[in-house]
Structure formats: structure tokens, C-alpha cells
C-alpha positions in Angstrom: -61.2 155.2 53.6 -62.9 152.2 54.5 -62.0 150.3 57.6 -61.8 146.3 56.5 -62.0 143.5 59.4 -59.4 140.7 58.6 -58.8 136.9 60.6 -55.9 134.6 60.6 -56.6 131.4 59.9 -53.2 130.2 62.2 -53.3 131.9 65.0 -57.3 133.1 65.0 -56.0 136.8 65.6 -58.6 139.5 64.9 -57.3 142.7 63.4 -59.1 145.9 61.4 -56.8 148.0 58.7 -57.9 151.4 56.8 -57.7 150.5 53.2 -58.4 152.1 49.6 -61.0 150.0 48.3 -58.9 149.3 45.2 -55.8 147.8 47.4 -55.6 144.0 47.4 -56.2 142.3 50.5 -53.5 141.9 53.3 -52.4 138.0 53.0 -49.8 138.5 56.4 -51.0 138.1 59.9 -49.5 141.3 61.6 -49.1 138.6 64.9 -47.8 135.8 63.8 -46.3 136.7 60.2 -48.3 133.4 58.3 -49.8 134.3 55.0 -53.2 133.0 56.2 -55.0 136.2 57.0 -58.5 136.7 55.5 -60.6 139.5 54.9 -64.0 139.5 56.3 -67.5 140.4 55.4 -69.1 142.5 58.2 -71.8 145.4 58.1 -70.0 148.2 58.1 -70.4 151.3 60.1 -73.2 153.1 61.3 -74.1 156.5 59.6 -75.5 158.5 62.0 -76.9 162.0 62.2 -76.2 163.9 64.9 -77.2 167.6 65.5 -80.1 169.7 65.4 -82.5 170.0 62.6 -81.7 166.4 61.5 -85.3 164.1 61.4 -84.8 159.9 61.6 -87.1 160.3 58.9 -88.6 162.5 55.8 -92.1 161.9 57.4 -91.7 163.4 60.4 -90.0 167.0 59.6 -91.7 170.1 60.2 -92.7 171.3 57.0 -95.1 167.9 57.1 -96.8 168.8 60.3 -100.3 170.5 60.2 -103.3 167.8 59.3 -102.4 167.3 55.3 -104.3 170.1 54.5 -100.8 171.9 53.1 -101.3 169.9 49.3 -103.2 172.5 46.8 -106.6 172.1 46.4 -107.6 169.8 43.7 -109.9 170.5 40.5 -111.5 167.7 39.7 -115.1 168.0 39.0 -117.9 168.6 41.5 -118.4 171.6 41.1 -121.4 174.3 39.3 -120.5 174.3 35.4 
């Protein structure tokens, strides 16, 4: 479930709740009980890899290692016909 980052317009309190994305945003400020709390748009976590045999990207794994020369050879022309 995602975690949703919610201000009250009252009393300026700052609070996170972990929500279904298909429930309706909270309206009640868990401090101060006014209807004047407000979701807010924030970036989100961080997914993050953590482990062995994990690469930051897919250019830098180990099956791409080795000069290039790993693609089959080509045919196209240049050679005795």
C-alpha cells in the first residue's frame, strides 16, 4: 500500500497514512480534528536494489563485458563471390 503525505491547513501539522489507492482522501486532521487536511504531492519512495548480482544499470552487467566482439559476425558483402 502506498504511503500518502497529508497537511493541515489549521494547524500546519504534517502527518503520512498507508492508504489503498482507491480510498478517498483523509479530510480530518488527526491533531487538531478540523476538516482542513490536504493530501500532498511528493516523489515517492525510492526503489532500491540491494544484494548481489544486482547492476545500477543493463550496460554494465557481466555478460556485456569483453570488447563488443560477443555480437555474431555480420554478412554483408566484402567478401570473394
Amino acid at each position: 500500500m502506498p504511503t500518502y503525505e497529508y497537511k493541515c491547513g489549521a494547524c500546519e501539522h504534517m502527518f503520512e497514512l498507508e492508504q489503498r489507492m482507491t480510498e478517498k482522501p483523509v479530510k480530518k486532521c488527526p491533531k487538531c480534528k478540523k476538516l482542513k487536511a490536504e493530501r500532498l504531492i511528493s516523489g515517492g519512495s525510492r526503489f532500491v536494489l540491494k544484494g548481489g548480482n544486482w547492476e545500477s544499470d543493463l550496460y554494465s552487467g557481466s555478460s556485456n563485458k569483453g570488447g563488443g566482439d560477443s555480437a555474431a559476425p555480420s554478412s554483408g558483402g566484402g567478401g570473394d563471390d
